[in-house]
C-alpha positions in Angstrom: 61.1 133.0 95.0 61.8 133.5 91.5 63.0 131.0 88.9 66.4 133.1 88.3 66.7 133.1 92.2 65.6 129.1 92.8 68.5 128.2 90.0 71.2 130.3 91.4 70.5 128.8 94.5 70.6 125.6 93.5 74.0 126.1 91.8 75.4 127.5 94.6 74.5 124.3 96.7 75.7 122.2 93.5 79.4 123.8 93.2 79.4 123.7 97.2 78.7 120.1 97.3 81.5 119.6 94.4 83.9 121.7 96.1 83.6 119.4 99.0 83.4 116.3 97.4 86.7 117.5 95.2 88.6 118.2 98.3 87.9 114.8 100.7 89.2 113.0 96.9 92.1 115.7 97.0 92.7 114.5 100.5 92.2 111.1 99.8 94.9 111.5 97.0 97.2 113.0 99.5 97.1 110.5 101.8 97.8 107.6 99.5 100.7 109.6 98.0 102.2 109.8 101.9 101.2 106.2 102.2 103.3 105.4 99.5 106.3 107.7 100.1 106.6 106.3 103.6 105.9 102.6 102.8 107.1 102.3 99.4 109.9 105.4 98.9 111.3 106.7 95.7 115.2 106.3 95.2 115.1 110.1 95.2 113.0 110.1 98.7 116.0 107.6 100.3 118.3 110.0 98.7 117.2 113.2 100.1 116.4 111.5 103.5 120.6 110.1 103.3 121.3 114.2 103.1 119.2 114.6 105.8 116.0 115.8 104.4 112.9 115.0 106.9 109.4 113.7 105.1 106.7 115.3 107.0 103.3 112.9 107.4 100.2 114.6 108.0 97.4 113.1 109.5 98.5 109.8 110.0 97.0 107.8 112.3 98.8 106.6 115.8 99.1 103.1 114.5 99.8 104.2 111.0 102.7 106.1 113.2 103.6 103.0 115.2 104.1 100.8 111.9 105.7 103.3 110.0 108.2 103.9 112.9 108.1 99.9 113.9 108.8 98.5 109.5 111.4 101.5 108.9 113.3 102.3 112.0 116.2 103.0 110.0 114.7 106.3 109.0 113.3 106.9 112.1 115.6 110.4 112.1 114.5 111.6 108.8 110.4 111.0 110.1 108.1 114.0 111.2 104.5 113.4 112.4 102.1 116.2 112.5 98.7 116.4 113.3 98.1 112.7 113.8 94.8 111.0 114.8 94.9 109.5 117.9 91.8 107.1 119.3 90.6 106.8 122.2 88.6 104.3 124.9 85.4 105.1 124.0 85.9 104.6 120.4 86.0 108.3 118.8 89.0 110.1 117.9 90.8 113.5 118.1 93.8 114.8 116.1 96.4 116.0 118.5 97.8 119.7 119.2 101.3 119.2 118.0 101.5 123.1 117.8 102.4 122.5 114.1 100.6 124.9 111.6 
C-alpha cells in the first residue's frame, strides 16, 4: 500500500471515529437539555405547555418516564414519550416500537 493510500486511510478512520464520538456528545447534550426541560422547565416551557403545547421526550428511560410522570403529574397532558428504553428480567434492554418516526 502506498504512503498517499496508508494516510488517506487513516484519516478516514480518524474523521469516522470523530464523527462518532461528536454525535454520542451531541446526544449526550440532548439528553441533558430534555432532562432539564422536563425536571427543571423554563417559564416559557410552563407557558406553552398552559396553551397546550406537548414536550416530546426522546429516549427516556421507563423509570425516567415513571418519575417524570410520578414528580409533575400536573403536566401529565402536555407529556409525550417516544422511543423509550425499557429493561428487562435478564438485565439488557430494548427501546420500544411506539410507531413514532
Amino acid at each position: 500500500m502506498s504512503a498517499i493510500k496508508l494516510i488517506t486511510a487513516a484519516a478516514i478512520l480518524i474523521s469516522m471515529h470523530t464523527s462518532a464520538v461528536d454525535a454520542a456528545q451531541a446526544s449526550n447534550s440532548f439528553k441533558n437539555f430534555q432532562m432539564k426541560t422536563m425536571y427543571e422547565p423554563a417559564s416559557y416551557v410552563l407557558k406553552r405547555e398552559a396553551r397546550g403545547a406537548v414536550t416530546i421526550s426522546v429516549g427516556f428511560t421507563s423509570q425516567e418516564v415513571d418519575q417524570a410522570m410520578d414528580e409533575h403529574y400536573d403536566r401529565i397532558e402536555n407529556m409525550m414519550f417516544t422511543r423509550m428504553v425499557i429493561s428487562d428480567d435478564a438485565g439488557g434492554s430494548f427501546i420500544a416500537d411506539d410507531g413514532c418516526d
